[in-house]
C-alpha positions as CSV (number, residue, x, y, z in Angstrom):
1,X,-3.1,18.1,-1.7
2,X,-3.1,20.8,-4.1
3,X,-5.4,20.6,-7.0
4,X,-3.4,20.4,-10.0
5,X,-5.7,20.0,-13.0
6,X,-9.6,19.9,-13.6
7,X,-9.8,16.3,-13.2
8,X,-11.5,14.3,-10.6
9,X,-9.5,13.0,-7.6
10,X,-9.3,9.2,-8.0
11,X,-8.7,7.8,-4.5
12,X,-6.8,4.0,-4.7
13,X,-6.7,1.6,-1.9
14,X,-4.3,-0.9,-2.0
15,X,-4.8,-4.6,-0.8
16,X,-5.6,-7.9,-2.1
17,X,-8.7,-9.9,-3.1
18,X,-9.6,-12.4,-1.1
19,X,-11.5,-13.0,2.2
20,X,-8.2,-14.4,3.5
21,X,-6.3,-11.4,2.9
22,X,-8.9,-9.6,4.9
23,X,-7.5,-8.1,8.4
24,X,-3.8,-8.6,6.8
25,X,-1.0,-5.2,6.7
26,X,-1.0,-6.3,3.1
27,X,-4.8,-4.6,2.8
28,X,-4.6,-1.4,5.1
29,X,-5.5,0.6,1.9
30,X,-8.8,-1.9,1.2
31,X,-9.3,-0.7,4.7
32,X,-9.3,3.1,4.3
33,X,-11.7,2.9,1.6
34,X,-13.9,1.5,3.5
35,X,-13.6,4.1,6.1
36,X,-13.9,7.1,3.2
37,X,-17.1,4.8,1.9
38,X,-18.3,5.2,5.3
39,X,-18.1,9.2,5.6
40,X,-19.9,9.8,2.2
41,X,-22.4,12.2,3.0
42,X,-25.3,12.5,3.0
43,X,-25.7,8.8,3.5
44,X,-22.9,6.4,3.5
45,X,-21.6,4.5,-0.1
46,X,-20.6,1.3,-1.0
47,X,-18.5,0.1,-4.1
48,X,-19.1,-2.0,-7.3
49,X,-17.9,-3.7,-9.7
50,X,-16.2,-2.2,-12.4
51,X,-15.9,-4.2,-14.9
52,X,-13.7,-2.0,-17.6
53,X,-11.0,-1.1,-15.2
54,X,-11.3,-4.5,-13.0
55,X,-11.7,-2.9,-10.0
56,X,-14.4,-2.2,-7.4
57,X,-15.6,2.0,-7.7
58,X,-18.2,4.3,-6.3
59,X,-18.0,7.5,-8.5
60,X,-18.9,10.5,-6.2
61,X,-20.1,13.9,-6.7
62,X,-18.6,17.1,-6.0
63,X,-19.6,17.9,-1.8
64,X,-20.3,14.8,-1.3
65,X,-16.6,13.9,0.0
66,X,-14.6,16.1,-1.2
67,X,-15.1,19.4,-3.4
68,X,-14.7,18.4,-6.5
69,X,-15.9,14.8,-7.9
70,X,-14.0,11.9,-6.6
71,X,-13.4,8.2,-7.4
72,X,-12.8,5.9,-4.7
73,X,-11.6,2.5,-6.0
74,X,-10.1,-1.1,-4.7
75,X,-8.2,-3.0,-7.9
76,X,-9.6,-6.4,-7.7
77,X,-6.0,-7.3,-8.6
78,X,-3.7,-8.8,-6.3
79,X,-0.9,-5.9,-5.0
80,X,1.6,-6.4,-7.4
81,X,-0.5,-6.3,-10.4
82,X,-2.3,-3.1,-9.4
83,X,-0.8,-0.7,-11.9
84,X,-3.3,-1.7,-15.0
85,X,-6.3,-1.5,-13.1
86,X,-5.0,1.8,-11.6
87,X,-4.1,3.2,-15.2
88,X,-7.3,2.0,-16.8
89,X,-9.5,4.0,-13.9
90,X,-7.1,7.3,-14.6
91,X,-7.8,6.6,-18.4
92,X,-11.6,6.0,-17.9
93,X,-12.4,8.7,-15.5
94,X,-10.2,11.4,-17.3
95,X,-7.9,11.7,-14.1
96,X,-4.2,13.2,-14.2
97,X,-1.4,11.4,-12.5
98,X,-1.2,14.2,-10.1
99,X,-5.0,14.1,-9.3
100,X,-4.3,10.3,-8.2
101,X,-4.0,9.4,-4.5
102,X,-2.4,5.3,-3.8
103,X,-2.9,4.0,0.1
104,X,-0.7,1.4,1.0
105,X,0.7,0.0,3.5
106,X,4.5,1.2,4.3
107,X,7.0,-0.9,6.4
108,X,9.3,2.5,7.0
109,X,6.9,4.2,9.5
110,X,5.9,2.9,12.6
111,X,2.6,1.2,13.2
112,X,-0.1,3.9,12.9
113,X,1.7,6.5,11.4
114,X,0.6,8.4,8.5
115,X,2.4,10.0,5.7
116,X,1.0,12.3,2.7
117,X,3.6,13.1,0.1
118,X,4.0,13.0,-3.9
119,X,6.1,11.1,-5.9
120,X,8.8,9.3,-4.6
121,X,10.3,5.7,-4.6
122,X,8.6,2.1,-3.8
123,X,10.0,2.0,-0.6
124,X,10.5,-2.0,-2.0
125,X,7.0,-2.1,-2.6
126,X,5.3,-4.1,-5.6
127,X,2.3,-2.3,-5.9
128,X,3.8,0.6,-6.2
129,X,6.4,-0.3,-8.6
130,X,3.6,-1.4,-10.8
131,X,1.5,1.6,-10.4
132,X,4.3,3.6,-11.4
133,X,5.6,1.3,-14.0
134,X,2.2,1.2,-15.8
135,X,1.5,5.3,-15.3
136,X,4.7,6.1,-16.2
137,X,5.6,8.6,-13.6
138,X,6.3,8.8,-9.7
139,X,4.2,11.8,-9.6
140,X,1.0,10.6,-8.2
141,X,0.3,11.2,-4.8
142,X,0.7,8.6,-1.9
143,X,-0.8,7.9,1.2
144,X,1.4,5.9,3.6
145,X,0.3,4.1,6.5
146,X,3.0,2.9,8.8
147,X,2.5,-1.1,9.5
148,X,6.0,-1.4,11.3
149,X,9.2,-3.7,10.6
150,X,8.8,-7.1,11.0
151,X,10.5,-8.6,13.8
152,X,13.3,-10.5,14.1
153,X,14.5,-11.7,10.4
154,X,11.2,-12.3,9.2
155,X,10.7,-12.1,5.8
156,X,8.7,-9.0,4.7
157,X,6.7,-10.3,2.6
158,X,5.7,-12.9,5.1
159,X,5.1,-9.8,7.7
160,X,2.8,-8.2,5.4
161,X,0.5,-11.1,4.8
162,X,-0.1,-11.9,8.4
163,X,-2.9,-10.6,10.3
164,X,-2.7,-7.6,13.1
165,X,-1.9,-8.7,16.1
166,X,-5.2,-8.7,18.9
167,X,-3.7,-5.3,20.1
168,X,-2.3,-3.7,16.3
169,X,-6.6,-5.1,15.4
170,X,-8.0,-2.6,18.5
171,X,-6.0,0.2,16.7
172,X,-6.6,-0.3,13.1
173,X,-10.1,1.4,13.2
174,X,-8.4,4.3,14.8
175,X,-5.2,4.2,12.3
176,X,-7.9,4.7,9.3
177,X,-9.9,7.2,10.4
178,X,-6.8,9.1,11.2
179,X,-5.7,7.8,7.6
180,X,-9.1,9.6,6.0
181,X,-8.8,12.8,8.5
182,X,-4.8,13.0,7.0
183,X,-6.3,12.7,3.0
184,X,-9.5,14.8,3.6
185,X,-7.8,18.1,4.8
186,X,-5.5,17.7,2.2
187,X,-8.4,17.3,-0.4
């Protein structure tokens, strides 16, 4: 992740509010947040409300994550409404497109697989269709985490609502810290 300007990195997980979206594909970006929140040094952060974007944010300084200061936020949107809270955070915090990562969950890698790339299309995906409706551009940077096909012909959008399975929910802890490893060296 090559630093392209002199703004802050603004770190986005995707998911959806709710405690019954919690432990769902859908919030595999809520979950990697959490994970990042948990490697702040030198203590560990949490996030809070943020009332002017909508979202939850924990603003961090430079060393304390990453080199330079960073942003990590959860929209307190649902998924495919994310792009205006995402735009309002890159318009509050001074933050290029380029200087934006977005995790989500992605249904073309395998379960547990991790992708870093920039630009690109939705793969089908709402939130990023918004995100990059309300921006403007493609060019912010994405961090895919593989959640699988569904099986069978099950509707996707039912698939990515539905809790891990028990085995898929022994991995997931795994899947984000490999998730954070994957977006920290990149940093």
């Amino acid at each position: 992740m090559e630093r392209v300007t002199d703004s802050p990195l603004l770190i986005v997980g995707l998911g959806n509010p709710g405690a019954q979206y919690a432990g769902t594909r859908h919030n595999i970006g809520y979950d990697v947040i959490d994970e990042l929140c948990d490697r702040v040094t030198p203590m560990a952060t949490s996030l809070s409300v943020h009332k002017k974007t909508n979202t939850f944010v924990a603003e961090l300084g430079a060393g304390r994550l990453t080199s330079r200061k960073t942003i990590l936020a959860r929209p307190r949107s649902f998924m495919n409404l994310s792009g205006g809270p995402v735009k309002a955070l890159a318009q509050y915090f001074g933050v290029a497109p380029a200087d934006i990562v977005v995790i989500h969950d992605e249904l073309e890698l395998d379960f547990g697989q991790v992708r870093l790339r920039t630009g690109g299309g939705d793969h089908g995906h709402n939130g990023l269709r918004s995100i990059t409706k309300s921006l403007g551009t493609k060019d912010y940077q994405r961090l895919s985490i593989g959640i699988g096909r569904p099986p069978g012909r099950m509707d996707p959008a039912s698939f990515v609502l539905k809790p891990w399975s028990k085995r898929e929910a022994q991995d997931i802890p795994i899947v984000c810290a490999d998730a954070a490893d994957a977006l920290l060296r990149a940093a």
